[in-house]
C-alpha positions as a Markdown table, in Angstrom:
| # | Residue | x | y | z |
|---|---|---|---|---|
| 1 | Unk | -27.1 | 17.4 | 23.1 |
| 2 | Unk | -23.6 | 17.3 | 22.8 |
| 3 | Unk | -21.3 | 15.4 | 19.9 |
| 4 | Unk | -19.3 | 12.8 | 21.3 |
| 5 | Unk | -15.4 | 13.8 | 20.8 |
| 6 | Unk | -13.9 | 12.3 | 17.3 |
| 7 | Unk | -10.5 | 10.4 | 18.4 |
| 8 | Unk | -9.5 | 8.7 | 15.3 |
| 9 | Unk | -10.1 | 9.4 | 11.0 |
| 10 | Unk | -10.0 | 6.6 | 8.9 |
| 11 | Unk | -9.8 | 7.6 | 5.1 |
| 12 | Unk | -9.6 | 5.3 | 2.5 |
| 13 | Unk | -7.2 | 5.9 | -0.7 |
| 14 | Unk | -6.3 | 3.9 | -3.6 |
| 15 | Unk | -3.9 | 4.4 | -6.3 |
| 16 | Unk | -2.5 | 3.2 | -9.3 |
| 17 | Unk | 1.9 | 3.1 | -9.9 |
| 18 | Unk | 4.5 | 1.1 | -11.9 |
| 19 | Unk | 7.2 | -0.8 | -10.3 |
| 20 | Unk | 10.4 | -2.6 | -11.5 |
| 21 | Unk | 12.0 | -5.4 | -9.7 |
| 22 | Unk | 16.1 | -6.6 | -10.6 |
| 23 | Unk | 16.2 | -9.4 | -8.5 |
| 24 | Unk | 18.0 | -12.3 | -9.4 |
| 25 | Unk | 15.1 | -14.2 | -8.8 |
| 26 | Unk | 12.7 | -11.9 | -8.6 |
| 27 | Unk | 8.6 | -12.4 | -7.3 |
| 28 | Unk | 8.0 | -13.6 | -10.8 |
| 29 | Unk | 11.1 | -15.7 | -10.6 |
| 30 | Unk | 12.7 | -14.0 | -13.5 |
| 31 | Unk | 16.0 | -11.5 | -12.8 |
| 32 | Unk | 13.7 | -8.1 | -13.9 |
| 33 | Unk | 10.2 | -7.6 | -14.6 |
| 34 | Unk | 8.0 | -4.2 | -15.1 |
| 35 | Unk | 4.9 | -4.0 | -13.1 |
| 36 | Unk | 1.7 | -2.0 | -12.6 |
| 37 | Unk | 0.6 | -1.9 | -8.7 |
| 38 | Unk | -2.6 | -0.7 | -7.2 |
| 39 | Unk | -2.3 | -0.2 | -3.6 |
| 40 | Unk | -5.8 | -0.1 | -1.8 |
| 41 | Unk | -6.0 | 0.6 | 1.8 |
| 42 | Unk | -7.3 | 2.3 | 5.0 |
| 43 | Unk | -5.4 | 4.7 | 7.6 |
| 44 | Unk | -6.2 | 5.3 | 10.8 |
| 45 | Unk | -5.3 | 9.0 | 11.6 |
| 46 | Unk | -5.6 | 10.2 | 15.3 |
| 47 | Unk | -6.7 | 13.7 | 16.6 |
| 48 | Unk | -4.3 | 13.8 | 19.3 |
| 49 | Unk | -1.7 | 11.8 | 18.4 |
| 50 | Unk | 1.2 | 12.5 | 15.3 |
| 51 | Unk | 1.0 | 8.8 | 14.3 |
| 52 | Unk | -0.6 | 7.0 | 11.8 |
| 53 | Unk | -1.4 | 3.8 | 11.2 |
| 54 | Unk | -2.3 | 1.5 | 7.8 |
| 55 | Unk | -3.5 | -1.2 | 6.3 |
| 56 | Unk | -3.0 | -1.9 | 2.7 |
| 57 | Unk | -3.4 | -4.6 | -0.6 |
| 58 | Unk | -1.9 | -4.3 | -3.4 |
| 59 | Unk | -2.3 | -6.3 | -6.8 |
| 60 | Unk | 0.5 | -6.0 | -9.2 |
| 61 | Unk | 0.4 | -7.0 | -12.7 |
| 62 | Unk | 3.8 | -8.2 | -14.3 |
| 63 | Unk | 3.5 | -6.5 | -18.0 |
| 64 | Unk | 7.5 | -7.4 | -18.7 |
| 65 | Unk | 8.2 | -10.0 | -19.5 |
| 66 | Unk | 5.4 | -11.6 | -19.8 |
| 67 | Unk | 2.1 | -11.2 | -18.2 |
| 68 | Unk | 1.8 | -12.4 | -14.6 |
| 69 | Unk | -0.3 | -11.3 | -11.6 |
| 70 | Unk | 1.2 | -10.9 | -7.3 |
| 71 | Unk | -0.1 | -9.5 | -4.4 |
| 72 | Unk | 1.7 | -7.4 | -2.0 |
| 73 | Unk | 0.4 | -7.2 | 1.5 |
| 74 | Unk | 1.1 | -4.5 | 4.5 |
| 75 | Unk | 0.7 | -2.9 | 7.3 |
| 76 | Unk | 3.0 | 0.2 | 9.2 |
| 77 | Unk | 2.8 | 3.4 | 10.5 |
| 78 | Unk | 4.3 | 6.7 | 11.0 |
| 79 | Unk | 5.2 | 9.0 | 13.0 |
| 80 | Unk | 4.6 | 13.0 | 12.3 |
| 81 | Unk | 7.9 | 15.4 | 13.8 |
């Protein structure tokens, strides 16, 4: 019996990473803040295509100044030269 023919991947990733916002009125409202991100999302790589596509959440935690939490939201894709 023969496989039926994979089109698409969809891995899964997550991360952890530190941001820094200067804004004059930043997310936090405050004009600079120190955060810690962690993006979690899905991609959807295709076999016959050079384009990606994702998916992703991400919860930051202001550590400076002050402790406040955010969520950053999105979605985009890419195309491979």
């Amino acid at each position: 019996m023969l496989e039926p023919a994979k089109r698409f991947k969809v891995p899964l990733y997550a991360g952890v990473g530190a941001g820094v916002t200067t804004a004059e009125k930043g997310v936090f409202g405050s004009p600079a803040a120190v955060t810690v991100r962690v993006p979690v999302g899905a991609s959807v790589l295709f076999d016959r295509a050079p384009v990606e596509m994702f998916a992703q959440a991400v919860p930051t935690i202001r550590v400076l100044p002050g402790t406040a939490f955010g969520l950053d939201l999105g979605v985009g894709g890419w195309y491979y030269f």
